[in-house]
N, C-alpha and C positions, 0 to 999 in steps of 0.2 A: 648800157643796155641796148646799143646801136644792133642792128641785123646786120649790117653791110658786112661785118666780117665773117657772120655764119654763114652769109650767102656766096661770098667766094669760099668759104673751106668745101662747101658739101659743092659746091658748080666744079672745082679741083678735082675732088672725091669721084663725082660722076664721068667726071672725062677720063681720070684715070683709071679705074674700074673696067669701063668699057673696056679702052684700049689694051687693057690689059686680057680681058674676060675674053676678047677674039685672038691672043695671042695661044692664051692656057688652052682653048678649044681645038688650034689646029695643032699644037704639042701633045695635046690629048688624042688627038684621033692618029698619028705616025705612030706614040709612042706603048699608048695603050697603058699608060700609068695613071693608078687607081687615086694616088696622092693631088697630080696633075688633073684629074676630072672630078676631085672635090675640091679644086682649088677654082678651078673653073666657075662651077656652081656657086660656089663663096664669092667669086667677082661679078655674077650674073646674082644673085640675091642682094651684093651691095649698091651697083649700078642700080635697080630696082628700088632700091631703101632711098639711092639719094635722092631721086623722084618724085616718091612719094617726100620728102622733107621739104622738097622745092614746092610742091604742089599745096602742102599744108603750110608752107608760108605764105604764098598766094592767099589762100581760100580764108587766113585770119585775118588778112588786111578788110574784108568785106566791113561795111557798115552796120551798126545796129541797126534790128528793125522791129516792129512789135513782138513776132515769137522767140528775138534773141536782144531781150533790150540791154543788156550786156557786151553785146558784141560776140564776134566769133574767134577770139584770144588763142580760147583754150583747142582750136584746129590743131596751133600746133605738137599739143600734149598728145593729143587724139592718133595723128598722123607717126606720130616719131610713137608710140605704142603699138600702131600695124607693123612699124621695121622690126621693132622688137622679136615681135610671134612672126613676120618672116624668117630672120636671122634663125629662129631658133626652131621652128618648120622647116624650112628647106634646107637652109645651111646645112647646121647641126645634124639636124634628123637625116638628109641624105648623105653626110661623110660619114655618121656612126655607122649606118646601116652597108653604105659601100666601105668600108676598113671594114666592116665585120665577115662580111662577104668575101673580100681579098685574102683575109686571115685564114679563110676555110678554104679557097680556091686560090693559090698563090699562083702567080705568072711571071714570068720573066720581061721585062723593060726594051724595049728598040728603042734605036738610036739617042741615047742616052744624055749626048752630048747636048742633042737637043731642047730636052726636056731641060738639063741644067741651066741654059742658056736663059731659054724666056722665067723662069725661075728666077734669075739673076737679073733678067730684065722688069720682071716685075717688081722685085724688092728695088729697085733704085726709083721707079715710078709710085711705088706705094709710098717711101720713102720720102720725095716732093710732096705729095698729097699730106702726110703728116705732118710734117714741117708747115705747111701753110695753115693746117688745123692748130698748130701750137701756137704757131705766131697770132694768131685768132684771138685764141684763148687767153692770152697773157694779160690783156689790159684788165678780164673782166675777172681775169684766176686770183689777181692782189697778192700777199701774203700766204694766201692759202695753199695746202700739197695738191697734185693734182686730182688724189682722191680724195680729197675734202670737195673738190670746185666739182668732180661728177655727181659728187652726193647731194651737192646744195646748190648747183647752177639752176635758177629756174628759168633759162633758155636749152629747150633740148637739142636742139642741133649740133652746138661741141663736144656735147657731152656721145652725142650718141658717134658723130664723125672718128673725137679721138678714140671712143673706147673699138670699133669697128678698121681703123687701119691698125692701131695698134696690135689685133687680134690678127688682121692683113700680117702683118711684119713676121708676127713671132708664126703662126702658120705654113707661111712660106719660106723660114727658115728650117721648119717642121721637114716640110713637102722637099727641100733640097738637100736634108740629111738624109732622109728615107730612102730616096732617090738613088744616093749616093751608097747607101750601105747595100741597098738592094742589089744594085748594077756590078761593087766592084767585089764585096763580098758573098758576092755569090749566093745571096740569102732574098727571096723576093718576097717574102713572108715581112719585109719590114716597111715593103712601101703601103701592106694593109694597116701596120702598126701606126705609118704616119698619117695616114689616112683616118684612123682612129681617133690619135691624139688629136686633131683638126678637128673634128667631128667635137668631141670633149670638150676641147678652147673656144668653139663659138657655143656652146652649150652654156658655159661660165656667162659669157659676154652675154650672152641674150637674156639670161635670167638677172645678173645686174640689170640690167636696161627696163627688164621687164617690172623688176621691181620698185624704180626708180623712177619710170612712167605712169605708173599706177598712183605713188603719192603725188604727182603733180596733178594728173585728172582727178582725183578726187579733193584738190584745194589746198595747196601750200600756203601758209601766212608767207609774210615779210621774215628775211633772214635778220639773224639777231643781233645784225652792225647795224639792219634800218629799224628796226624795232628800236635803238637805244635813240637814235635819231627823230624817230615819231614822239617819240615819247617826251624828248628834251623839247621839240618844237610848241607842242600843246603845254608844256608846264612851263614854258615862258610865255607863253600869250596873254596879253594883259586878261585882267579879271579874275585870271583861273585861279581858283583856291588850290583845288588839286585833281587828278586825274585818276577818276573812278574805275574804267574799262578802258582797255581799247582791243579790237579785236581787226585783224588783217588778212584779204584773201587774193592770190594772185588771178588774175581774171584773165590773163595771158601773161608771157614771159615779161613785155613791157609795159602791162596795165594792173595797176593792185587797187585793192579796194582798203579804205580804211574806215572803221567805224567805232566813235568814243563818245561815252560817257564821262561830263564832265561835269565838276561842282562850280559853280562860278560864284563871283562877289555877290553877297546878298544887297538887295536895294538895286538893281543894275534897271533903270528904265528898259519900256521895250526895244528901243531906238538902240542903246544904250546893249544890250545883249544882244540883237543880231549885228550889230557892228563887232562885238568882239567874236561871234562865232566865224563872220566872214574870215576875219583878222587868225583867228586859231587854224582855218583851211589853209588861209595863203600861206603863213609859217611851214604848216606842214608840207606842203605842196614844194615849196623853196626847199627845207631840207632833201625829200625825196621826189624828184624830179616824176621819177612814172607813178606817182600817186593818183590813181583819176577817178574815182568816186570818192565823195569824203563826207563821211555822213556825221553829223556832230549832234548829240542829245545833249540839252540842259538837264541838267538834276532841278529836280521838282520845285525848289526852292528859290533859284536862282530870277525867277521873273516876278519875286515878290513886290518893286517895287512897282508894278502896273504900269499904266499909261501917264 
């Protein structure tokens, strides 16, 4: 559940972006390609996104304090939810609207070769940036397909990095067909077509993201490999007869709460029952490492035997 690899995927992600987003700008302004200044906007809305990801991993590190005595975890969720409704405001919403616009006003492409070029340049630099996001992702992806690990990663920074260059790649292979069909077949009615579908593919992307971010801020339990793990830890802790409730909330990517109802041995002195509650924490704690609130209720009966 380490940060250190989401923080060089998305520090990768921004340097590339950039570098890339002042590239598509001045290809954009020679060439006057409508594909090339949504592609532009799409690396000035990513550069932007990784920002705000760097920013909201800062701002979850803060301390708890009385009006967050929880801590500020869930910044992250919060943060990577703004990229979301950027991607899908500015991105999307300006490639639809510029490819709709080219579609009714078609124009012809200058210096072509050009535009191909940083194009081509781009895809090899999006390309490194994904790669480092994959590599990222592998330790924490397990067994799992990759879209099982977007669906269930509760760290949002991979999820949002990979699905976002991924979107990068297939885009700018989008923007270098279009390009291509427009310049040599003589048809410039297709670089609004790529511009279009561009506009459409981060439209997809954002609304995954969007929906994806919204179950996290509103309170993911524990995924159902620590669930089996919580649950084996407390049903081995001495005393437990058996295990009434337990109920799980992620309080950030690396902090979950856990909290169980449990029957324990009747007759247990008092002495006697908070030693084995401490004893059921640590268990739990040991199985699942970012476990950090752990609230444990005896059932009613379990302190029968008094003092």
């Amino acid at each position: 559940m380490a940060t250190g690899g989401s923080s060089r995927a998305v520090t990768a992600a921004l340097v590339g972006n950039m570098v890339i987003a002042i590239a598509k700008f001045v290809a954009f302004a020679i060439t006057g390609s409508s594909s090339m200044l949504a592609e532009s906007i799409h690396s000035v809305a990513d550069s932007g996104n990784q920002g705000l990801l760097l920013w909201g991993g800062r701002a979850a590190r803060r301390a708890a304090n009385d009006h967050h005595q929880f801590g500020f975890g869930r910044e992250r969720y919060f943060w990577s939810f703004v990229v979301a409704l950027v991607l899908f405001v500015l991105g999307a919403g300006f490639a639809i609207y510029e490819g709709i616009e080219k579609i009714r006003h078609p124009h012809e492409i200058t210096n072509v070769w050009l535009a191909l070029g940083v194009l081509a340049f781009a895809i090899i630099v999006e390309g490194i940036s994904f790669r480092t996001a994959v590599r990222a992702s592998r330790p924490l992806k397990g067994q799992l397909s990759w879209w099982q690990f977007i669906r269930r990663s509760r760290s949002p920074e991979l999820p949002v990095v990979l699905l976002e260059d991924f979107a990068a790649q297939v885009g700018l292979t989008i923007a270098f067909i279009a390009v291509s069909i427009s310049h040599w077949a003589n048809a410039p009615v297709a670089d609004g077509i790529g511009t279009l579908a561009i506009g459409l593919l981060l439209l997809v992307v954002a609304v995954v993201l969007i929906v994806e971010m919204r179950s996290l801020l509103l309170g993911e339990g524990a995924d159902p490999r620590d669930m089996v793990r919580i649950r084996a830890a407390i049903e081995s802790a001495p005393h437990v007869e058996r295990l009434l409730e337990v109920r799980t909330q992620h309080l950030g990517p690396e902090e979950l709460l856990v909290a169980a109802k449990i029957d324990y041995e009747d007759g247990l002195m008092t002495e006697q029952l908070a030693a084995a509650i401490d004893e059921t924490e640590r268990l739990v704690r040991a199985a699942v490492p970012y476990a950090g609130p752990v609230y444990i209720e005896p059932a009613a009966n379990a302190d029968a035997g008094g003092e």
